[in-house]
N, C-alpha and C positions, 0 to 999 in steps of 0.2 A: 403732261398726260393727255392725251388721247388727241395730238399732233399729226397731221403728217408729215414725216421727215424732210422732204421737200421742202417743207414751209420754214421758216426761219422765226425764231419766237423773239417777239420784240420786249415782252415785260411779264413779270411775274401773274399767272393767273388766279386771283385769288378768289373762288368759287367754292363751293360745299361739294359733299361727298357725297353722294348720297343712295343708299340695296334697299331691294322692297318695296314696300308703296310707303309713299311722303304726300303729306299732305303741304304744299308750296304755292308761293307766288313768284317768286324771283326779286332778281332788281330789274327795277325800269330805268332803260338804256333812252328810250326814245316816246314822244308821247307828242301828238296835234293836233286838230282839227284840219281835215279834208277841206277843199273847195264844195266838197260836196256835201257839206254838214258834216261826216261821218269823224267820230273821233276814232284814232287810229294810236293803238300800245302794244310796245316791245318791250319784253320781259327776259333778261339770260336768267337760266334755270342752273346748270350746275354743269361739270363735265361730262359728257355724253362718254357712249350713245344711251341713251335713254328710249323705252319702249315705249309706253304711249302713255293718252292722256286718259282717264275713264269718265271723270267728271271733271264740269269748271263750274266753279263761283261768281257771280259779275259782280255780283253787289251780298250783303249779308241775306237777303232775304231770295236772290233768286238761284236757280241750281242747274246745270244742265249737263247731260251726257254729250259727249262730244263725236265724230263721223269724221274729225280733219277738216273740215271745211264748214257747213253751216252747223253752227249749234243746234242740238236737239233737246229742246224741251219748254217749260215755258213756267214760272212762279212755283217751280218743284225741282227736285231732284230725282229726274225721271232715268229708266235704262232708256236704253234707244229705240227697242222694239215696241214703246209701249209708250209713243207718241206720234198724234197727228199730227207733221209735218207741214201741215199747214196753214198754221199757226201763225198769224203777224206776230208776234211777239217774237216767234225762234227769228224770224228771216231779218231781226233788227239785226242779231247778231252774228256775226265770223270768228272761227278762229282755224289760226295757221300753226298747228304745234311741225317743229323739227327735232329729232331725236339726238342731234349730235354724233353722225358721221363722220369721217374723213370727205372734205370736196376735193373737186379731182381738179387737178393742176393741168391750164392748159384749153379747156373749154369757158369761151366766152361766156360773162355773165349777163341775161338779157336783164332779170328781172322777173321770171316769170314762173318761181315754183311756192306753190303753195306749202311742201312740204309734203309727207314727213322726211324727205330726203333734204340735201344741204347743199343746196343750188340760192342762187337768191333770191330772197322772197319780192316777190309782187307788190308788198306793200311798202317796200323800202321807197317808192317812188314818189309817196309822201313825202319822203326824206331827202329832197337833193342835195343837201347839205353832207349827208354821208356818200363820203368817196374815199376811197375807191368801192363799188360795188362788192358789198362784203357779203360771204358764205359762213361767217364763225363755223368755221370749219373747225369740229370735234367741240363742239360748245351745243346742249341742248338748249333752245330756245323757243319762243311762241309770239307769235302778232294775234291780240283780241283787235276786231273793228266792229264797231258800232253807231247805225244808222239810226238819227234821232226821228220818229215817228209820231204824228199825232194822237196817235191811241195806240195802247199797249196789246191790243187785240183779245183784251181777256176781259176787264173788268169794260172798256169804255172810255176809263178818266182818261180827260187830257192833259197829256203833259207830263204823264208821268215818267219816262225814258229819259228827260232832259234833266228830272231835278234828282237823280242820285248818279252819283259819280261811278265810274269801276272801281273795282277792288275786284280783281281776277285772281282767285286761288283755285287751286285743281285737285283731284287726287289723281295722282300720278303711278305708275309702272315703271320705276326709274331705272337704273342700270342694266344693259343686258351684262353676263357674263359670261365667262367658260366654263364650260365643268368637263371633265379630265379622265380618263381610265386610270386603271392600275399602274400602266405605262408611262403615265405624262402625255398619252395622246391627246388632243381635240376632238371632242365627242357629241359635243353640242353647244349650242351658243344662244344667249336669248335672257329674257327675264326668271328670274328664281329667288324665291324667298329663303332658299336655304343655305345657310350661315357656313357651311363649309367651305364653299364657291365664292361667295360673298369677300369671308375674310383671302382666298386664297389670291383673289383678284385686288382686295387690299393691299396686299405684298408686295404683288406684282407691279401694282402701278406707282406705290411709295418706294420701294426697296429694289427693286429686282430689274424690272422692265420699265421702264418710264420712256414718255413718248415717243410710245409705237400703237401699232393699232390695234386696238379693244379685241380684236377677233383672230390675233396674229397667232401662230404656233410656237413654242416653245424650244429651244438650240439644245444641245444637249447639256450644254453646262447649267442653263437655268433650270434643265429639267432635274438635274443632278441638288438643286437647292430644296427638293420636298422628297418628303415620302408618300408616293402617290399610293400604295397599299393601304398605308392608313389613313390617308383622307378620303381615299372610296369609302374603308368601313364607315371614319365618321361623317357623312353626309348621307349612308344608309341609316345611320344611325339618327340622325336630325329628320329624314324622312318619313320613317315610321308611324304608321299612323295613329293617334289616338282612340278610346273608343268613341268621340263624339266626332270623331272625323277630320283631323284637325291635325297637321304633322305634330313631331313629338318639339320641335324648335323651329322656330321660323327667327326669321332677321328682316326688320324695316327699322333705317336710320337714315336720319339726316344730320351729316356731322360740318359743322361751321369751318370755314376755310380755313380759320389759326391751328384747326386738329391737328395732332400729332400720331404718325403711327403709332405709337405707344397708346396713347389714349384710346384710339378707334378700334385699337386689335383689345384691350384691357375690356372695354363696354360691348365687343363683340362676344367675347368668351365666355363674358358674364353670364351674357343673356340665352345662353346653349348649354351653359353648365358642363364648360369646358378651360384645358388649359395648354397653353402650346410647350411643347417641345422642341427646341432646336440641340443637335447634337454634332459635330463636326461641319457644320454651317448647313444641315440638313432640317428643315423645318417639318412638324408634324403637330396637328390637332387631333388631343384625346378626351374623350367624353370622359368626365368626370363621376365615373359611374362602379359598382361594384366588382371590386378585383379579388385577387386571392394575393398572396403576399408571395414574394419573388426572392427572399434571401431571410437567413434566419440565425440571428446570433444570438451565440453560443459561448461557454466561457475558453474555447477554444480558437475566437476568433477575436473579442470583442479587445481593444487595447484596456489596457486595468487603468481602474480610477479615469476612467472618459464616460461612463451614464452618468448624466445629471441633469434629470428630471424631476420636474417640479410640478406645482397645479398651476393653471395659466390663471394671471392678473386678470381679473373680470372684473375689478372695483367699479371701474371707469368705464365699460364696455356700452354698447349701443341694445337695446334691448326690444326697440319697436322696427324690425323690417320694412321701409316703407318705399313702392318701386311706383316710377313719377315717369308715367306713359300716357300715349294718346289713343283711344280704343278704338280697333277695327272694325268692333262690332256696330250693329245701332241699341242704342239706348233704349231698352222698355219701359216706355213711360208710361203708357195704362192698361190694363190687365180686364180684358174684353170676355166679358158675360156670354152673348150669342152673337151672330150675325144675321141678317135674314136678308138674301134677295129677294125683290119683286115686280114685276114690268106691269105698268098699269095696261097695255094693249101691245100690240105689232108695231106698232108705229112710236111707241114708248122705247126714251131707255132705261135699262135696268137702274133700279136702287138699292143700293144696300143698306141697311138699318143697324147700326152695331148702339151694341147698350154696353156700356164698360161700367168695370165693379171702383166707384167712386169718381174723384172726378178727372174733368180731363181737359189738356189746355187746346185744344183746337177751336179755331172761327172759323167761320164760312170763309170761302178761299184758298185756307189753308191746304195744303199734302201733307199725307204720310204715308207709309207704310205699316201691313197689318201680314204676319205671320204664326205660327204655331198653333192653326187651330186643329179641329178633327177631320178637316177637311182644306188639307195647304193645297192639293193640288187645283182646287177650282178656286179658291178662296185667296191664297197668299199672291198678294201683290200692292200695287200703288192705288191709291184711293185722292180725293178732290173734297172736300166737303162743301155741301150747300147748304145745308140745316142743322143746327146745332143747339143742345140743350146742356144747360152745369148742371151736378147734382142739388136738388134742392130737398131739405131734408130727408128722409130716408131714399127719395127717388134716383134711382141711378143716370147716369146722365146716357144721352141717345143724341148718335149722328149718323144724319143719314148725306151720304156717297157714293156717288156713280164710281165705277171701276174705269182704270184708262189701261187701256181700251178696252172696250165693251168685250171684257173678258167671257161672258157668259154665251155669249150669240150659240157657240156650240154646243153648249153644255144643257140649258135651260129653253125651252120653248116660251110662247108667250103666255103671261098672265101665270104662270109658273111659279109656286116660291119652294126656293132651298133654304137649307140651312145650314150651318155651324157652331160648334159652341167652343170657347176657350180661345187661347192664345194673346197676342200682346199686340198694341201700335207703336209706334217712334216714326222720329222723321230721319230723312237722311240728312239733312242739315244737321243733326246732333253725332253724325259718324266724327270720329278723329277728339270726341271730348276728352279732356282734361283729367286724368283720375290720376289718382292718391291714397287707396286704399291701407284702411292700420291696420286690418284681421290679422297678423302676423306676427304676434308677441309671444316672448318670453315669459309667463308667467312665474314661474320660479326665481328666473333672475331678478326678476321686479321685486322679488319678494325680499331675496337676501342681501339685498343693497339699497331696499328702504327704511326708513326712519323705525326702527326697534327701542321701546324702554319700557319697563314694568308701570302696567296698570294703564298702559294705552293700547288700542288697535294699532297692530301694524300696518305702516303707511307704504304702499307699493311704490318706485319712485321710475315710471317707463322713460325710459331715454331715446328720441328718435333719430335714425339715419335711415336718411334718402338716395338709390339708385335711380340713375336715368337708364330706360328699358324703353326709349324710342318710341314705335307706333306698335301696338302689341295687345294682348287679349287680355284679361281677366287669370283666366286659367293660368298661361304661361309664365306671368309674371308673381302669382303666387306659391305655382313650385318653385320656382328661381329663390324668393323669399325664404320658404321653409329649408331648401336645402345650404344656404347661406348661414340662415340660423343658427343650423344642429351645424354645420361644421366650426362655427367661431363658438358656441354655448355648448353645445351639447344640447340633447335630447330632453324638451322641456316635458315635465311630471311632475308628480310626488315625488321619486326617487332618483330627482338628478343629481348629477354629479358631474363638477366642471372639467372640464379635460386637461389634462397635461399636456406637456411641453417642453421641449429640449432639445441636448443634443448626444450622441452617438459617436465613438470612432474605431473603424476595422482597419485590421491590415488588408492593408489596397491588394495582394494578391490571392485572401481568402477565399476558399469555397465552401460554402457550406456543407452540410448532410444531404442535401439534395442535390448536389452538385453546382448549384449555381454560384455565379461569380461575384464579387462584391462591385467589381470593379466598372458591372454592366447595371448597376442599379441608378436610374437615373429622378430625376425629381416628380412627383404625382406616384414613383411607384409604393407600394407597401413592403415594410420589411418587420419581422417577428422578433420580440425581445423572446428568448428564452428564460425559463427560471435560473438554468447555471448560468446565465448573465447579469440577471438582475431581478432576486426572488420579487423584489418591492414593487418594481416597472416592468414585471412582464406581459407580455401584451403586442397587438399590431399597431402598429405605428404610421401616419404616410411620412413619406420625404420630403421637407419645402424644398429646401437646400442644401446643397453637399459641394464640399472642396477639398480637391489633393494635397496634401503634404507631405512636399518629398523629405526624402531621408535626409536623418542629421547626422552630423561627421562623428556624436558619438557611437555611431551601428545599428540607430535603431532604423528600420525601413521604414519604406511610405505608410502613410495609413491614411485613411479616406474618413473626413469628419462629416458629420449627416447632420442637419438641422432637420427636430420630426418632430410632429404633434400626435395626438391618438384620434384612430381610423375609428371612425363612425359608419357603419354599414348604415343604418336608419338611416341616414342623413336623404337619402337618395330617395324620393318621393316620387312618384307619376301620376298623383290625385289633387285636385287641387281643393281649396275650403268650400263650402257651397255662397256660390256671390253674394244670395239676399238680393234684396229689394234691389239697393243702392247702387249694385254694377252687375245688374243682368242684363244681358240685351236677347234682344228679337233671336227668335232660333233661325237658323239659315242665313242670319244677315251678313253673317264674315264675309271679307272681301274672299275672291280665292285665293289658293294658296300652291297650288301646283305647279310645277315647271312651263315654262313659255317657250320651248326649243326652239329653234326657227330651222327652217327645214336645210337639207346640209351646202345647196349652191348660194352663201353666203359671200358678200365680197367686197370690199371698196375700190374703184376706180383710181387708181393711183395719178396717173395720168391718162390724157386723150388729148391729144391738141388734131382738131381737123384743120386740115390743109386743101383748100381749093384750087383745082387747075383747071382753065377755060379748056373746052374743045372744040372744033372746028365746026361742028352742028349745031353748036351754042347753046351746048348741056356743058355741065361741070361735074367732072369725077374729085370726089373728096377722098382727101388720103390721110390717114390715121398712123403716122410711122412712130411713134414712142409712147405707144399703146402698153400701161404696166397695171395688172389687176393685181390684188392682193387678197388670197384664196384663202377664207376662215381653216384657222388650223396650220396653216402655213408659215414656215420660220421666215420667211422673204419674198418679196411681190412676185407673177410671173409677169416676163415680155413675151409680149406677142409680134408676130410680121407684121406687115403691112396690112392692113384692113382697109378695101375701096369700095367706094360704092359710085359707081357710071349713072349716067346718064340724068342727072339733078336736073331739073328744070331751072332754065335764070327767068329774071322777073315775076316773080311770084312768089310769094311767103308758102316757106319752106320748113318742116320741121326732118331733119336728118338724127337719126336715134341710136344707138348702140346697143344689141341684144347678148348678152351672158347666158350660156348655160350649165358648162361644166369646166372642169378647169382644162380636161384634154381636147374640147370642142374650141377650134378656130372660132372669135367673135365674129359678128354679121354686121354689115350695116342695111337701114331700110328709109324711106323720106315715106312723106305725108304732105298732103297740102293741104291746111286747116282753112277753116273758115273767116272771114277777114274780123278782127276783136274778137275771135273764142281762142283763149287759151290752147295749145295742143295739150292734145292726149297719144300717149302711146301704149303698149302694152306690156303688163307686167314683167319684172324679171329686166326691163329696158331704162338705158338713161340716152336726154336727150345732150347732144354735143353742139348742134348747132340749131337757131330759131329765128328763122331772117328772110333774106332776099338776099339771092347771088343777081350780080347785076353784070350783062355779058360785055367783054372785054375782045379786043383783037388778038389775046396772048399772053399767057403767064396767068397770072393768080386772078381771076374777080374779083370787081369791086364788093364789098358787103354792106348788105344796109341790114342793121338788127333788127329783129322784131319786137312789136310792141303790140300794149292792148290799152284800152278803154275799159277794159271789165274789171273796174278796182274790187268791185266784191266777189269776182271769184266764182265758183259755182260751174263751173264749164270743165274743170278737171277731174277728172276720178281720183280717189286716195292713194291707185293705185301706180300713177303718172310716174316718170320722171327721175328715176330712182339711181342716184350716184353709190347709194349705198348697200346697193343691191335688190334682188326682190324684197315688195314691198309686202308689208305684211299687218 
């Protein structure tokens, strides 16, 4: 999976799966100490392409938003806009994420890509032991490096960067995908949380399409494997938004490399409250959602003596719903009285005073964040604390926090106090916690399967089962629950009553009173018992399971045997319980949740081999002749002519670049001459092919001397450099 064909696979790759955001580390591939102090870690993350990084972890206690190159932040879990940069503590650290591309066969590897493109990294040079200069190419991966410093630039201590190890975890933007028209076209490509694309790209990369590229177009035979009608509906359908804002289904998993399609598509379905359909090898995903019933038997249809329906075995059944996810929100952990800014002068900076209703775990040093008051727009964001009090009896506890950055400078003049009142803190270190929630029982079943005898209280007897629901919210994973429930129990109350279960069988070329066919009735849909069929079991029914039986040689014809349970309309929830204390978090805090499209000149560099040939003025025109891009959306790479670019300079470091724009635009070439140890930069939409010294010759091909640098840390490229895997973004 996510190969280029080119390439020749030498061993089984066994890496995780991973849509959505994941919270990850990887495995460490490589791990050492620099010459230059700096400890230097390589981590493979999963099969690419993977979109980016949002935050890393270095250690348990520090947090930082990430830019591709220097870390941004410092003893917090900070965004990126909403830290000074200048900060010893961030410039200890680097990191190099690469998304997991295709690299392109054919251009020399210097050494010199930071990333996010899948060229080779810079800091493999730590590594001379790794040869041949490797690109893991279609492999997402990351270099953390870390520069041991005298003082952390915060507190003062010394020494303290040397005495905790890494532990680099991230929160991640992991898979980009495709998402599709009615057509089976190519419509867009990019990160998406929504479960329709998700699984549809599951398919493709286990079943269907395996290693080709992540962004390639579909043949007409693979396209003939889906019903693209109705996975538009349902991915509008997964879309939809809540009224807290929030789609009606999202999808973040990280499935372990032993997965099985089965498994990964079963815990996908789940988690959308959904079930697939394949039908003459045509696969289709349907929302498991309120239908009307689709065929209706009759004592004119149904074969005699084939109802035999019964109440379903609940003895034994599972009766506590419990879904075992990591939550995307942050955690509210104390529930904030007022706030008050104040600036003691002009020359002061602001403080903020929050009094929370009981007590609260923050020390001096600490970060959090603080949202949902009466005033988010001035007030909601990251805070630092320098002063701090516990509740001491009835007194509420008070900390007082500078805002990062001095959020107020616009809003507040000096010696000015605002205010706010309400809402909640948490930290971002508590994102991706561990929850387990029980609010999802069966009460009734509890009841009529526990311990019953004259002259005692009846003993309720809950019985738990656990689903994995991945990284996931509160809300979504407790309608997943309730509507789990009512379909295995029934409708818990006073007046339940457990559901039946059976089975059904028609003559396979029946049509009902409404004309519909028996024979089109496929599983998830609903079918009607009629009274002339069965005064006792009339009623809507769904279909688990249904199979042909053809005719026996005594005359009787085919008939179609239905495996069916009874159709719960209630079952289908869009509310979920109210969380309480225990699993509310911060309003606003959700990660997002909207499409990532990347804009449509999309591409991998299949190949580029430059070819140098001396000229008589003792320039070198570089030739480009098995030049093959691979256009998002496209069934097969295109070739291009010859692409030259005249007049190169020899003896001199030299960067020669390759610019894409469209798929019907001729590629360009263009050089730079960088500065001696700064990394080149070229310009977006551009990958570099060559990074060196042509060195002039009497005739035929120059000598080449590679380029190199001195600048292990990095810092000289834009995010923007470099890009084998198209515009960078």
């Amino acid at each position: 999976m996510g190969l280029n064909p080119e390439y020749v696979q030498q061993s089984t790759r066994a890496l995780p799966f991973c849509v959505g955001y994941v919270y990850a580390q990887g495995s460490k591939v490589n791990s050492m100490v620099g010459p230059d102090g700096a400890t230097v870690e390589q981590y493979i993350l999963a099969e690419g392409e993977w979109d980016s990084c949002l935050y890393l972890s270095v250690s348990p206690t520090d947090f930082f938003s990430t830019d591709n190159e220097q870390l941004v932040g410092g003893g917090s879990f900070y965004t990126q806009n909403k830290f000074n940069q200048g900060d010893d503590y961030s410039r200890s650290l680097y990191y190099h994420f690469h998304g997991g591309s295709l690299a392109t066969k054919g251009v020399p590897n210097n050494l010199i890509s930071q990333g996010p493109d899948q060229g080779s990294e810079i800091w493999l040079r730590y590594f001379p032991s790794v040869t041949p200069q490797l690109c893991y190419s279609g492999l997402a991966y990351y270099f953390v490096r870390r520069i041991i410093q005298a003082s952390d630039g915060i507190t003062g201590d010394v020494g303290v960067l040397s005495s905790v190890a890494m532990q680099p975890t991230g929160i991640y933007r992991s898979l980009r995908c495709r998402m599709f028209d009615a057509t089976g076209e190519v419509t867009g490509y990019g990160f998406t949380v929504n479960p329709t694309w998700q699984m549809t790209e599951t398919v493709l990369r286990y079943q269907i399409k395996q290693q080709q590229p992540s962004l390639a177009g579909l043949t007409r035979a693979e396209k003939a494997c889906f019903d693209w009608p109705a996975l538009v509906d349902h991915a509008n359908r997964n879309a939809a938004l809540l009224s807290n804002g929030a789609p009606t289904y999202a999808g973040n998993f990280a499935f372990a490399s032993d997965a099985t399609l089965a498994s990964m598509m079963e815990t996908q379905l789940r988690n959308c409250r959904s079930y697939k359909r394949e039908r003459g090898g045509v696969i289709a995903f349907i929302g498991d959602d309120p239908r009307v019933s689709v065929f209706t038997f009759s004592q004119r249809n149904v074969v005699p003596n084939t109802v035999k329906i019964s109440k379903k075995d609940l003895s034994t059944a599972s009766n506590v719903y419990i879904p075992q996810y990591r939550d995307l929100g942050i955690p509210a952990v104390t529930e904030v009285v007022n706030v008050e800014v104040t600036q003691a002068d002009a020359n002061s900076k602001f403080i903020c005073t929050f009094t929370t209703n009981g007590q609260q775990p923050l020390f001096s040093g600490d970060s959090f964040t603080y949202s949902g008051s009466s005033d988010d727009a001035d007030f909601a964001g990251d805070y630092r604390v320098e002063l701090y009090s516990t509740t001491t009896g009835n007194q509420p506890a008070v900390i007082s926090a500078p805002p990062i950055p001095n959020q107020f400078n616009t809003s507040f003049g000096p010696q000015k106090i605002a205010s706010a009142t309400g809402g909640f803190i948490g930290t971002q270190q508590s994102r991706f916690s561990q929850r387990a929630p029980t609010v999802v029982q069966h009460r009734a079943h509890q009841k009529a399967v526990g311990q019953v005898a004259p002259g005692i209280i009846p003993i309720p007897r809950a019985t738990p089962v656990y689903y994995d629901l991945g990284n996931n919210t509160f809300d979504q994973t407790n309608r997943i629950m309730q509507w789990m429930m009512a379909r295995d129990l029934g409708t818990d109350g006073p007046n339940w009553k457990a559901p039946f279960q059976g089975t059904i069988s028609g003559y396979l070329e029946s049509v009902d009173v409404n004309g519909n066919a028996l024979a089109e009735v496929e599983n998830g849909d609903i079918i009607t018992i009629d009274p002339t069929a069965s005064p006792e079991f009339a009623g809507d029914y769904e279909v688990v399971d249904n199979a042909v039986e053809p005719a026996s040689s005594s005359g009787s014809g085919s008939q179609r045997d239905l495996t069916i349970q009874t159709y719960n309309p209630a079952a289908f929830v869009d509310v979920s319980y109210p969380p309480g204390d225990s699993y509310s978090t911060l309003p606003n805090s959700l990660l997002p949740m909207g499409d990532s499209v990347l804009p449509e000149a999309q591409y991998y560099v299949m190949q580029a081999t430059p070819s140098p040939v001396s000229e008589d003025d003792g320039t070198v025109t570089v030739n480009i002749n098995d030049l093959s891009i691979w256009w998002a959306g496209q069934e097969a790479p295109t070739a291009y002519p010859t692409v030259s670019l005249a007049k190169v300079p020899t003896g001199e470091l030299v960067t020669v670049y390759l610019a894409m724009t469209t798929m019907a635009t001729q590629p360009t070439m263009s050089f730079q001459v960088p500065a001696a140890n700064v990394l080149p930069t070229v310009p977006a939409g551009s990958m570099i092919v060559f990074y060196g010294t042509y060195l002039p010759t009497t005739g035929g091909s120059p000598l080449v001397q590679p380029g190199s640098s001195t600048n292990y840390g990095g810092g000289a490229v834009s995010s923007d450099s470099s890009s084998p895997s198209g515009p960078s973004n």
